[in-house]
PDB file of N, CA, C and O in Angstrom, chain B, residues numbered from 101:
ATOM      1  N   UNK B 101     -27.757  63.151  19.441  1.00  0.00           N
ATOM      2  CA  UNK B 101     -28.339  62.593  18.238  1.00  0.00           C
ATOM      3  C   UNK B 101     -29.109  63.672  17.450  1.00  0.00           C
ATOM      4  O   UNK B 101     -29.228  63.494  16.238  1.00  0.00           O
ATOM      5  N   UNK B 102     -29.826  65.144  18.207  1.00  0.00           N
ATOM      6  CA  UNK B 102     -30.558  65.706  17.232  1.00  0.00           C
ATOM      7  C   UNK B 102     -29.585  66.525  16.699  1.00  0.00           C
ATOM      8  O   UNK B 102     -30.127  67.279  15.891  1.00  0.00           O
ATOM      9  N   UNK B 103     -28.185  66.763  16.789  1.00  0.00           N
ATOM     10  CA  UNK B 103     -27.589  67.514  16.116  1.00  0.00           C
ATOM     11  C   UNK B 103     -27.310  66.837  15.368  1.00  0.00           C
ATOM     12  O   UNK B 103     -27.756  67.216  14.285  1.00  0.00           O
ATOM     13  N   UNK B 104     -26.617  65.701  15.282  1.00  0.00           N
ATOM     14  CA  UNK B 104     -26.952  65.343  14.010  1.00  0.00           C
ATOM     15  C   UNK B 104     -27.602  64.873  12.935  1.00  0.00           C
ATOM     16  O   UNK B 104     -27.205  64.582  11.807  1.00  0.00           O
ATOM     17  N   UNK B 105     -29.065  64.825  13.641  1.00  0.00           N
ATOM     18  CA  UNK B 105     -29.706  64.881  12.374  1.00  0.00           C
ATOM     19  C   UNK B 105     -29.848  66.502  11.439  1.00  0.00           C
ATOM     20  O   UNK B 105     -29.972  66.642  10.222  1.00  0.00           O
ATOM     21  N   UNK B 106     -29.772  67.612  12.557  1.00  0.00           N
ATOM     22  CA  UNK B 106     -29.795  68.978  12.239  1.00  0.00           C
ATOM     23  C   UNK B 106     -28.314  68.858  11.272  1.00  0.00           C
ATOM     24  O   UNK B 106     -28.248  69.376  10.157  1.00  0.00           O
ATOM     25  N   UNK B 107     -27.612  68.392  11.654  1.00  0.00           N
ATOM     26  CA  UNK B 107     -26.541  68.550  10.589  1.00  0.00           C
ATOM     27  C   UNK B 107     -26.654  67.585   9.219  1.00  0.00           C
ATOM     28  O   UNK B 107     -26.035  67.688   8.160  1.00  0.00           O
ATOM     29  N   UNK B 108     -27.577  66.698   9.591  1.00  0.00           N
ATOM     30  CA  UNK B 108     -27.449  65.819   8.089  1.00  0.00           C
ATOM     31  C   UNK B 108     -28.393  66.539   7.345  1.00  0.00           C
ATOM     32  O   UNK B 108     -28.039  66.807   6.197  1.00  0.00           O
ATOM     33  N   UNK B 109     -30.138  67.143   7.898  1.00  0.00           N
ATOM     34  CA  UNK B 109     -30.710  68.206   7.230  1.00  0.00           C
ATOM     35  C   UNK B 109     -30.160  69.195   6.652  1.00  0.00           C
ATOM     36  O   UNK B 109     -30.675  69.493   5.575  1.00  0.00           O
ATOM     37  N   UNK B 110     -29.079  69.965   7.068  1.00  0.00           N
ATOM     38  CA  UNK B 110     -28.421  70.874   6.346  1.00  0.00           C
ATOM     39  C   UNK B 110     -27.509  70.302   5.180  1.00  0.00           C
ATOM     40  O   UNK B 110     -27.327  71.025   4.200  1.00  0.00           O
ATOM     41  N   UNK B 111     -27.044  69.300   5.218  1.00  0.00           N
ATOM     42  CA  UNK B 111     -26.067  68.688   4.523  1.00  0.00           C
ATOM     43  C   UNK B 111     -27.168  68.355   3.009  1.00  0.00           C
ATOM     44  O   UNK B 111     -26.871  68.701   1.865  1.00  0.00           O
ATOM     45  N   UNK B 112     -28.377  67.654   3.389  1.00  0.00           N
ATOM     46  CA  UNK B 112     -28.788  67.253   1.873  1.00  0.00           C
ATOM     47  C   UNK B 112     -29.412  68.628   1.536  1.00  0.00           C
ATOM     48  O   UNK B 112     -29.551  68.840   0.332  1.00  0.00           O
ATOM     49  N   UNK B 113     -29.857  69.706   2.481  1.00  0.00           N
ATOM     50  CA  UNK B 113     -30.477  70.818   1.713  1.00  0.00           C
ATOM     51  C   UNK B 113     -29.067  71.350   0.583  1.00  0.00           C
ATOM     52  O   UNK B 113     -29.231  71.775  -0.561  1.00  0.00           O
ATOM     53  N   UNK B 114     -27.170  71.106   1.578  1.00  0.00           N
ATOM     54  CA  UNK B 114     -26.604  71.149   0.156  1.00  0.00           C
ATOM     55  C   UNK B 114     -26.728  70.375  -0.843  1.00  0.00           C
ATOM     56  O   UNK B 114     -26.929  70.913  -1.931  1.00  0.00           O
ATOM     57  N   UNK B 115     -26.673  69.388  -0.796  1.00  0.00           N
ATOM     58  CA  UNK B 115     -26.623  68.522  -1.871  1.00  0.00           C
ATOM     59  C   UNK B 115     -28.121  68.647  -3.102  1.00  0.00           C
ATOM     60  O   UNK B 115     -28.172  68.475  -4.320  1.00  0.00           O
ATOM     61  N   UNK B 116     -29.271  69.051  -1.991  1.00  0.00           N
ATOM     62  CA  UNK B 116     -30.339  69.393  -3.162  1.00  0.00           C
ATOM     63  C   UNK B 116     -29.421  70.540  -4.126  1.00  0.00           C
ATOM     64  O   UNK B 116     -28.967  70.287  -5.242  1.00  0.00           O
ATOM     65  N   UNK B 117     -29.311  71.555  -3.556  1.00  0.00           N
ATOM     66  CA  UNK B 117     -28.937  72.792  -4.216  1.00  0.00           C
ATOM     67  C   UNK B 117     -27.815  72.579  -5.217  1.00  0.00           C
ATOM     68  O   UNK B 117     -27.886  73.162  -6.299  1.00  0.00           O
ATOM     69  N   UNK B 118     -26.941  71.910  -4.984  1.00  0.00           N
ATOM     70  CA  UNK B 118     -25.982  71.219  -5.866  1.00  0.00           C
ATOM     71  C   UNK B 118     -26.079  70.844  -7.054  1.00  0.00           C
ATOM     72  O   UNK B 118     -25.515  71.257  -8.067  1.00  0.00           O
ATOM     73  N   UNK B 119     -27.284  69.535  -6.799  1.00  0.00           N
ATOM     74  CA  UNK B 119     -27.652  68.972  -7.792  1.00  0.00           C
ATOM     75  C   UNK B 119     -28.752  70.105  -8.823  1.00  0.00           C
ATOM     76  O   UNK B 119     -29.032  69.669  -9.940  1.00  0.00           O
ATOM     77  N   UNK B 120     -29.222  71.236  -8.502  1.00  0.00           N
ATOM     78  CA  UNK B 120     -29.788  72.103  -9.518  1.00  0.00           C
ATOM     79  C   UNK B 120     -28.657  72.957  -9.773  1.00  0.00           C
ATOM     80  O   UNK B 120     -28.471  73.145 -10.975  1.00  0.00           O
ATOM     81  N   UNK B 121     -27.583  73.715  -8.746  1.00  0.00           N
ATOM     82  CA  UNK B 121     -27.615  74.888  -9.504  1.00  0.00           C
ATOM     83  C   UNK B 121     -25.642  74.510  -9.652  1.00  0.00           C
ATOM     84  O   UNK B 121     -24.916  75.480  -9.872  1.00  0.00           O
ATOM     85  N   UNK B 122     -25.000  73.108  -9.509  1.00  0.00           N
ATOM     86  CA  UNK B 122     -23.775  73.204  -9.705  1.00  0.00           C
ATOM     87  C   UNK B 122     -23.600  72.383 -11.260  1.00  0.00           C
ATOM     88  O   UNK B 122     -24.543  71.997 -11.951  1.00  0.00           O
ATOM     89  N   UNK B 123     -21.877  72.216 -11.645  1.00  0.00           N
ATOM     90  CA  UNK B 123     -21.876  72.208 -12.729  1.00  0.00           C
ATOM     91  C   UNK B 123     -21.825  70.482 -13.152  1.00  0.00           C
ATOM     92  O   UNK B 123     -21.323  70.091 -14.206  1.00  0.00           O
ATOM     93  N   UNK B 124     -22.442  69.563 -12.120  1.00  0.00           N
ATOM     94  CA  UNK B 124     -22.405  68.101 -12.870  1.00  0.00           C
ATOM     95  C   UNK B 124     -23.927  68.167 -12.641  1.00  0.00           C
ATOM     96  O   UNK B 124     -24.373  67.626 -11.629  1.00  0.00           O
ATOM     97  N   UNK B 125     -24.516  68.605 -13.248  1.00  0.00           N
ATOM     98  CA  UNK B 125     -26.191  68.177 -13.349  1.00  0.00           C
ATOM     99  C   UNK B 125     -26.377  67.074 -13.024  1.00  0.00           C
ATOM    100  O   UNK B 125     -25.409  66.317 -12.953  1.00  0.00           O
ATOM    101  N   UNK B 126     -27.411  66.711 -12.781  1.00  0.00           N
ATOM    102  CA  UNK B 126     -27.702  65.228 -12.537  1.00  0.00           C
ATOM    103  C   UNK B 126     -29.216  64.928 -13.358  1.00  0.00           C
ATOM    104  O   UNK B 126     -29.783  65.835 -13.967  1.00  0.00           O
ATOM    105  N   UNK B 127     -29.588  63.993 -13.304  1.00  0.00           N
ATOM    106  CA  UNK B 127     -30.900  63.745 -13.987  1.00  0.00           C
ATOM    107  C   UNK B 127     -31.946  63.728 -13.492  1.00  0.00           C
ATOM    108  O   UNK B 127     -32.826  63.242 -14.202  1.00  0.00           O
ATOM    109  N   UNK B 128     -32.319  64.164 -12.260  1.00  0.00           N
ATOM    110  CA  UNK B 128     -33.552  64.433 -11.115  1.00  0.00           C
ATOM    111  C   UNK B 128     -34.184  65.180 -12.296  1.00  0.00           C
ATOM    112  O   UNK B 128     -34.756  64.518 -13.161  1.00  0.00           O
ATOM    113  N   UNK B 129     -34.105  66.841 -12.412  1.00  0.00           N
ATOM    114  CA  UNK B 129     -34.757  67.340 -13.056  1.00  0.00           C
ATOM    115  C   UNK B 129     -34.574  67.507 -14.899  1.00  0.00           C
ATOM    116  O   UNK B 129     -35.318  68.026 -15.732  1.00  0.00           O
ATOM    117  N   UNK B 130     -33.706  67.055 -14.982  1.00  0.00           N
ATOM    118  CA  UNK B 130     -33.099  66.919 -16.764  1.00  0.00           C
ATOM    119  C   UNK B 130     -33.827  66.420 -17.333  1.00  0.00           C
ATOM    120  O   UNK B 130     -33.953  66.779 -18.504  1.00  0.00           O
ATOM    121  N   UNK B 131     -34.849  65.131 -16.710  1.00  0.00           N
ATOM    122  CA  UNK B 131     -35.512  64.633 -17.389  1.00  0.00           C
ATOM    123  C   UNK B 131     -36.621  65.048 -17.776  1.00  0.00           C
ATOM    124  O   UNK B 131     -37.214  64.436 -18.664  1.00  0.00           O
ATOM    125  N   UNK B 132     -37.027  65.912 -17.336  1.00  0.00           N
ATOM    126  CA  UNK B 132     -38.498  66.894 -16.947  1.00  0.00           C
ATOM    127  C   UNK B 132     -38.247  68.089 -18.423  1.00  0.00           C
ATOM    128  O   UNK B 132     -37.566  69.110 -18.526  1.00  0.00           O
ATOM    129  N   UNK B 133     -39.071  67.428 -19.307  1.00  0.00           N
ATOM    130  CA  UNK B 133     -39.019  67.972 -20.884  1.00  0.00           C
ATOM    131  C   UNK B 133     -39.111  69.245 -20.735  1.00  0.00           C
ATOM    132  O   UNK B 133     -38.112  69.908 -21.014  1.00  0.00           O
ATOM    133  N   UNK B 134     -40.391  69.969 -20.231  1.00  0.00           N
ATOM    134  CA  UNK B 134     -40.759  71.107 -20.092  1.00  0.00           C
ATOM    135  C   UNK B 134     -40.147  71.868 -19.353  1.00  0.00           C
ATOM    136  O   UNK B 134     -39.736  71.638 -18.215  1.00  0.00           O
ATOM    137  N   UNK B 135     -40.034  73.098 -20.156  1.00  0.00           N
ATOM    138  CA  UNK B 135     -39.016  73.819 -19.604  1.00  0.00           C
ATOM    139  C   UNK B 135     -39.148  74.436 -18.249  1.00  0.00           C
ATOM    140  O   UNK B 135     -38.348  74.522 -17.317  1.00  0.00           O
ATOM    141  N   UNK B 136     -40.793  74.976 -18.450  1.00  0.00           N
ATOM    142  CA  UNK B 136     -41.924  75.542 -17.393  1.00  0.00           C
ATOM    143  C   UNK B 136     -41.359  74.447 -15.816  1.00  0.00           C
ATOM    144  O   UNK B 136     -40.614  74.539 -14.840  1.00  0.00           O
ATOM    145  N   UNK B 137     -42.477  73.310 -16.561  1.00  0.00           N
ATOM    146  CA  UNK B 137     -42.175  72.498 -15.320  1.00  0.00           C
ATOM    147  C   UNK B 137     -40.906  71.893 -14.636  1.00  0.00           C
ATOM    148  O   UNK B 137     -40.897  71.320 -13.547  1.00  0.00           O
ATOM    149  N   UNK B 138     -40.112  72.057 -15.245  1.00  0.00           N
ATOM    150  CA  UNK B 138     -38.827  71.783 -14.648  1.00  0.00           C
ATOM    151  C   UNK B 138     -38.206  72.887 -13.675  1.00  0.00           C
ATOM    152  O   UNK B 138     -37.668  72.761 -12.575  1.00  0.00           O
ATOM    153  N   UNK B 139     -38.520  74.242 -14.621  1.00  0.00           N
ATOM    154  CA  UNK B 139     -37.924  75.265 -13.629  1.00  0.00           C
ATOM    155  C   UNK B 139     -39.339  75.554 -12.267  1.00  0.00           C
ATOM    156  O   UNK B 139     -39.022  76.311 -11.351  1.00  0.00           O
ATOM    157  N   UNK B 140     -40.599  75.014 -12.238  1.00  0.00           N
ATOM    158  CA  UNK B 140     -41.124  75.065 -10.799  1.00  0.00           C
ATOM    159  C   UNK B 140     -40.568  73.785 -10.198  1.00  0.00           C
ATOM    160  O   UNK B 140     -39.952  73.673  -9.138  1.00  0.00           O
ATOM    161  N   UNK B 141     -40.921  72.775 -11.130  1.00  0.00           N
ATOM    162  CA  UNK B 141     -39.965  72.065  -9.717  1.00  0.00           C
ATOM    163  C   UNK B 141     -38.611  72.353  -9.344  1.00  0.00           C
ATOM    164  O   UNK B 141     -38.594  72.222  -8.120  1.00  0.00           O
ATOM    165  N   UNK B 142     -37.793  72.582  -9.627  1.00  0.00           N
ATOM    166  CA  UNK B 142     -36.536  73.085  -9.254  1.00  0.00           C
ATOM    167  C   UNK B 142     -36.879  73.935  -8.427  1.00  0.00           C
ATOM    168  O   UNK B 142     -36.750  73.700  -7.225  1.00  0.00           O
ATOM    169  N   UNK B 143     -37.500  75.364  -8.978  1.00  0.00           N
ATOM    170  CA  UNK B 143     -38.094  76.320  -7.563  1.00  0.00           C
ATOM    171  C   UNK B 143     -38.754  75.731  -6.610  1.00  0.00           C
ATOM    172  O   UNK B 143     -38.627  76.650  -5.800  1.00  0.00           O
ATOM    173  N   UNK B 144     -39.354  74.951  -6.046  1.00  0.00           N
ATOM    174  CA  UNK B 144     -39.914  74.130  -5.350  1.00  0.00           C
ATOM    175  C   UNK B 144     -38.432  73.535  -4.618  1.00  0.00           C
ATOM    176  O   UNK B 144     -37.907  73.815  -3.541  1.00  0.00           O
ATOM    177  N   UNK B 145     -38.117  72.795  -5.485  1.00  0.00           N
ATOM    178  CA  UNK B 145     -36.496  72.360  -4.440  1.00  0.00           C
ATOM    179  C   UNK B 145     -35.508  72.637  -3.819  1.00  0.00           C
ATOM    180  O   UNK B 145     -34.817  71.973  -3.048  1.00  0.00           O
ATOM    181  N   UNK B 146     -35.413  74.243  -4.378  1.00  0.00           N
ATOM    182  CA  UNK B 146     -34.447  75.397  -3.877  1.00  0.00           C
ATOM    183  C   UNK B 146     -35.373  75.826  -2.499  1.00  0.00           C
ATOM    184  O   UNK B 146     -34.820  76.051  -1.422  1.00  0.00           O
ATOM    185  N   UNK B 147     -36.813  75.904  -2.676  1.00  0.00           N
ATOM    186  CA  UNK B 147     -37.238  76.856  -1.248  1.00  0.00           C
ATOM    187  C   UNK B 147     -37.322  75.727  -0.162  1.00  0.00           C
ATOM    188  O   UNK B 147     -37.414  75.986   1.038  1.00  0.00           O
ATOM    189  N   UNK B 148     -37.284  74.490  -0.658  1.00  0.00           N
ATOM    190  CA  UNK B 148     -36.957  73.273   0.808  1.00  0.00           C
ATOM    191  C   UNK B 148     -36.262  73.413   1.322  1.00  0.00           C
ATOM    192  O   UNK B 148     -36.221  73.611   2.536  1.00  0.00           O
ATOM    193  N   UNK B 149     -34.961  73.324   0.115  1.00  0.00           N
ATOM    194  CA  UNK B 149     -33.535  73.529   0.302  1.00  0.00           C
ATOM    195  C   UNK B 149     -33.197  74.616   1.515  1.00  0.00           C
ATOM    196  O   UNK B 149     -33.020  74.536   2.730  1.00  0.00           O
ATOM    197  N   UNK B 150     -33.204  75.695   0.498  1.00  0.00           N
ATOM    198  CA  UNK B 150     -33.396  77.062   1.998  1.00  0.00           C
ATOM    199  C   UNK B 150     -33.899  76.836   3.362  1.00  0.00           C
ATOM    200  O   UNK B 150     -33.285  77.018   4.413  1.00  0.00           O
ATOM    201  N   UNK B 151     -35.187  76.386   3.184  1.00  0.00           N
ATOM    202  CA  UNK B 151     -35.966  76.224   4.478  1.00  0.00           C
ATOM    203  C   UNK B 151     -35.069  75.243   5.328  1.00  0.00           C
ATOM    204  O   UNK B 151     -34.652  75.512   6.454  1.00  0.00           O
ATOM    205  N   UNK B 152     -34.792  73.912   4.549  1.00  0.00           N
ATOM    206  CA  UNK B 152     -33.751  72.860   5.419  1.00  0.00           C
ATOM    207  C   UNK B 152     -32.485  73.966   6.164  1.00  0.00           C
ATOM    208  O   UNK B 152     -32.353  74.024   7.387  1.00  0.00           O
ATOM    209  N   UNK B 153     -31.865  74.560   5.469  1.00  0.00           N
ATOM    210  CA  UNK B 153     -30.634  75.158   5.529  1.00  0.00           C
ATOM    211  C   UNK B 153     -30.333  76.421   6.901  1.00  0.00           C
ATOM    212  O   UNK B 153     -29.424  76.370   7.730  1.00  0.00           O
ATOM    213  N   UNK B 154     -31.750  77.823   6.739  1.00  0.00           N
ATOM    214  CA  UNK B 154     -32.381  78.557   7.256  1.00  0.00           C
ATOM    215  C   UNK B 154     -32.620  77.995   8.909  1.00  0.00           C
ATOM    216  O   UNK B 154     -32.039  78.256   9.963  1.00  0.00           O
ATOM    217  N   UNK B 155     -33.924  76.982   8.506  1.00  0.00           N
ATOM    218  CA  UNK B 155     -34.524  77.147   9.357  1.00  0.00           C
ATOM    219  C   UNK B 155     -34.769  75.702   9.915  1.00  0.00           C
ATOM    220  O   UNK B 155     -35.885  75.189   9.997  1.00  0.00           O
ATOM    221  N   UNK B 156     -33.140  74.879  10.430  1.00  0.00           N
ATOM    222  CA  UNK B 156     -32.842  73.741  11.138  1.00  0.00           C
ATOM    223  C   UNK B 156     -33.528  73.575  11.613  1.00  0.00           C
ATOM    224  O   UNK B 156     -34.295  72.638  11.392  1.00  0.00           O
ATOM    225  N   UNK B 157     -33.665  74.586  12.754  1.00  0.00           N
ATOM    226  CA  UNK B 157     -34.488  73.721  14.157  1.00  0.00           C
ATOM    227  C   UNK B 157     -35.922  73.654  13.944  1.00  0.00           C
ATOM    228  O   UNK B 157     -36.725  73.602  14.876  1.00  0.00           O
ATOM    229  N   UNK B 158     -36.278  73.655  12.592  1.00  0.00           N
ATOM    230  CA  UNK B 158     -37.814  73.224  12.610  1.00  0.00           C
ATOM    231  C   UNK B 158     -38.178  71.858  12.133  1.00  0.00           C
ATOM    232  O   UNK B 158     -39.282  71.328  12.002  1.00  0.00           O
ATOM    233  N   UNK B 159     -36.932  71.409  11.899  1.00  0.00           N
ATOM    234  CA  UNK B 159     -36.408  69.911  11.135  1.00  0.00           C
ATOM    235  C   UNK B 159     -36.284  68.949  12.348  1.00  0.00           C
ATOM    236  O   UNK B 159     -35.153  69.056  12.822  1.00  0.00           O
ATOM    237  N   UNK B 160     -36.820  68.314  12.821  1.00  0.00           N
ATOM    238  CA  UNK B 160     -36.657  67.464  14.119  1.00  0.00           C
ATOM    239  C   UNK B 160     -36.408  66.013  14.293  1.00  0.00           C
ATOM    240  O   UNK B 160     -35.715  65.390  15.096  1.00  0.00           O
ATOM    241  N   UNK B 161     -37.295  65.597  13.149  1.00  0.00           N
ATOM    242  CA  UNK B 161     -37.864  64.190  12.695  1.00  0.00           C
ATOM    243  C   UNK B 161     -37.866  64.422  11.615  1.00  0.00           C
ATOM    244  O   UNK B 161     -37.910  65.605  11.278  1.00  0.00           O
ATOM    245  N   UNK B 162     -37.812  63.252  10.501  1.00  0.00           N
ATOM    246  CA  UNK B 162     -37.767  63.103   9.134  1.00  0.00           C
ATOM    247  C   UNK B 162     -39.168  63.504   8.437  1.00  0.00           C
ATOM    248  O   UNK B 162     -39.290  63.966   7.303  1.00  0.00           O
ATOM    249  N   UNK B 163     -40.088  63.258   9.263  1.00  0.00           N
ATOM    250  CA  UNK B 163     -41.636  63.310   9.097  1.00  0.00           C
ATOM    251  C   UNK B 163     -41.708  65.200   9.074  1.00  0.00           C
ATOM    252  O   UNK B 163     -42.619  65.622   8.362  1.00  0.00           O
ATOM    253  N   UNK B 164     -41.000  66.096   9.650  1.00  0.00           N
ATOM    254  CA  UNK B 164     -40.323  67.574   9.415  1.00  0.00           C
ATOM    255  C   UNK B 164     -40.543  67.600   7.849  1.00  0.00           C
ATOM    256  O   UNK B 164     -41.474  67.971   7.134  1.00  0.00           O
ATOM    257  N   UNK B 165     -39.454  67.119   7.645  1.00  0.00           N
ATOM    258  CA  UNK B 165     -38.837  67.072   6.050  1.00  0.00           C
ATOM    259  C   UNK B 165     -40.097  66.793   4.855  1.00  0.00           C
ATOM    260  O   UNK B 165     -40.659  67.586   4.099  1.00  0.00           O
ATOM    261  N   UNK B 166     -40.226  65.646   5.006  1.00  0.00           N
ATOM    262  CA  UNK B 166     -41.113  65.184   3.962  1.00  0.00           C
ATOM    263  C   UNK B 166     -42.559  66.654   4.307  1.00  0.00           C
ATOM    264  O   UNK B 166     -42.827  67.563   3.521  1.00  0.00           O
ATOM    265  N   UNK B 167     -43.022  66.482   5.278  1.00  0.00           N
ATOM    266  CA  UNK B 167     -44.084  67.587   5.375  1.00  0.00           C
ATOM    267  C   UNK B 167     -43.731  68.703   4.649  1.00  0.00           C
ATOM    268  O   UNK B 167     -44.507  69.140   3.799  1.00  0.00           O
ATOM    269  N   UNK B 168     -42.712  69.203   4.854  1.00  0.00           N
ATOM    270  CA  UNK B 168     -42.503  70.664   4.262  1.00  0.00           C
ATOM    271  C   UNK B 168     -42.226  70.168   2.563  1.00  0.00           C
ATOM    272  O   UNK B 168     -42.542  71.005   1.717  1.00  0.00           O
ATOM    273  N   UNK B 169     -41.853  69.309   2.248  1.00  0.00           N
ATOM    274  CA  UNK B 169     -41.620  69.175   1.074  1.00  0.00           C
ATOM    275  C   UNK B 169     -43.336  68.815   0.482  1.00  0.00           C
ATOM    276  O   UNK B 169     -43.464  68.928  -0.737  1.00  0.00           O
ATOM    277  N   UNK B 170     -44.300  68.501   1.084  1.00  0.00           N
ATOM    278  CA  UNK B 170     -45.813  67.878   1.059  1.00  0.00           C
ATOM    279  C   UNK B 170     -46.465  69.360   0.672  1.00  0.00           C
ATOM    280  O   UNK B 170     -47.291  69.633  -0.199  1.00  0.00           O
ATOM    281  N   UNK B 171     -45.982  69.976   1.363  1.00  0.00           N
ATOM    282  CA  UNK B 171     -46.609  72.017   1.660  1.00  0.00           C
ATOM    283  C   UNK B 171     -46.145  72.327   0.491  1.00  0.00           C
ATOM    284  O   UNK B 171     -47.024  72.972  -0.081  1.00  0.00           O
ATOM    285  N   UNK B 172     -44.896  72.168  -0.411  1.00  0.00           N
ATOM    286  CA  UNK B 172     -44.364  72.806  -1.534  1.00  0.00           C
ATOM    287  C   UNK B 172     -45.253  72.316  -2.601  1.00  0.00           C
ATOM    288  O   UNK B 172     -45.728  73.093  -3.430  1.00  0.00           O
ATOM    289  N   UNK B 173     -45.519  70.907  -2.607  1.00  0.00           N
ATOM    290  CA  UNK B 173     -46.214  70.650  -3.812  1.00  0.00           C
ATOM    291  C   UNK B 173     -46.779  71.237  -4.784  1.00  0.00           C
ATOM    292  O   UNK B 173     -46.565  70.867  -5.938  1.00  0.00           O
ATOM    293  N   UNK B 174     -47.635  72.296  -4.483  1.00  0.00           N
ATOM    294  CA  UNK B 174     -48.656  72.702  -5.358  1.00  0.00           C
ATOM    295  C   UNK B 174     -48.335  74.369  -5.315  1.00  0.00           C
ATOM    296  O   UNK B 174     -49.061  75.244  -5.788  1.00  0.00           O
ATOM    297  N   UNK B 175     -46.917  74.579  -4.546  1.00  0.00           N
ATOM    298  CA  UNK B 175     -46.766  76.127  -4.522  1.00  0.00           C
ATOM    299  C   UNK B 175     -46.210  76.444  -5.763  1.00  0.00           C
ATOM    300  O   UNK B 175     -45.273  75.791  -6.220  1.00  0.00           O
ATOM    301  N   UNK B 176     -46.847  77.649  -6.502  1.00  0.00           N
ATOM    302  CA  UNK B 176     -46.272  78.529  -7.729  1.00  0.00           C
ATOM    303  C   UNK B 176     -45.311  79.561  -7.837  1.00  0.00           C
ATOM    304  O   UNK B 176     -45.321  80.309  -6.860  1.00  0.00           O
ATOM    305  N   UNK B 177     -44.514  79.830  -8.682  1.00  0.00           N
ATOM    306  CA  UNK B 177     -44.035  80.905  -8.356  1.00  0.00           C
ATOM    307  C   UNK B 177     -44.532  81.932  -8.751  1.00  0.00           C
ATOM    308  O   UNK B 177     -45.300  81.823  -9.707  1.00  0.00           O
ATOM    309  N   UNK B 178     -44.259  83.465  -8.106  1.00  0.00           N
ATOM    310  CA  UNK B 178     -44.912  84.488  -8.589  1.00  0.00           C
ATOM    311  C   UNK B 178     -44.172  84.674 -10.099  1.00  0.00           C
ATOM    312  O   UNK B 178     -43.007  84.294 -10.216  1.00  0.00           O
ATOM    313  N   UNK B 179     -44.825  85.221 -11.158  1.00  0.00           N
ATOM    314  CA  UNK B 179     -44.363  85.686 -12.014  1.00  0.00           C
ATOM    315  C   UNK B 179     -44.843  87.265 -12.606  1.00  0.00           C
ATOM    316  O   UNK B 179     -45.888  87.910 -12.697  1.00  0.00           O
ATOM    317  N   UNK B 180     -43.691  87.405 -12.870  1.00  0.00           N
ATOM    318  CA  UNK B 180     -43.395  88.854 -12.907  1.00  0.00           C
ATOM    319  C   UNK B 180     -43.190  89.124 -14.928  1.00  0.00           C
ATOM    320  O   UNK B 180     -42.446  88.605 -15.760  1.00  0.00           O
ATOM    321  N   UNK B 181     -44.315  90.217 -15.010  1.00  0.00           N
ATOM    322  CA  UNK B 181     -44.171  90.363 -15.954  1.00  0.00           C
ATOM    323  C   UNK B 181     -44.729  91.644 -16.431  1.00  0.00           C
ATOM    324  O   UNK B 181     -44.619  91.962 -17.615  1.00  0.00           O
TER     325      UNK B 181
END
């Protein structure tokens, strides 16, 4: 049973990534006016994504998931300028 939850974790970290960076957009982040805030949350959803993808076996329980997505909340990206 924990492989497959390790395999369904990897599976929606594709489907997050999908839904930002393939070519049927979806409306999760489309709706998000600002350009700013759309592209941190998106960055925010890509480094879950990764982390889901990366780093399975830290994904155990669903309560995994949501936490790490709880930790992203308020993370920024560096900007370079």
């Amino acid at each position: 049973m924990q492989r497959l939850f390790a395999d369904t974790v990897g599976f929606a970290a594709a489907k997050i990534i999908r839904r930002i960076f393939g070519l049927a957009h979806n409306i999760d982040f489309e709706l998000i006016e600002d350009a700013g805030k759309r592209a941190v949350s998106e960055a925010r959803a890509v480094r879950l994504a990764r982390a889901m993808m990366v780093e399975t076996e830290a994904f155990s329980v669903i309560a995994d998931v949501t936490g790490a997505a709880r930790k992203l909340r308020d993370w920024q990206p560096e900007l370079s300028g």
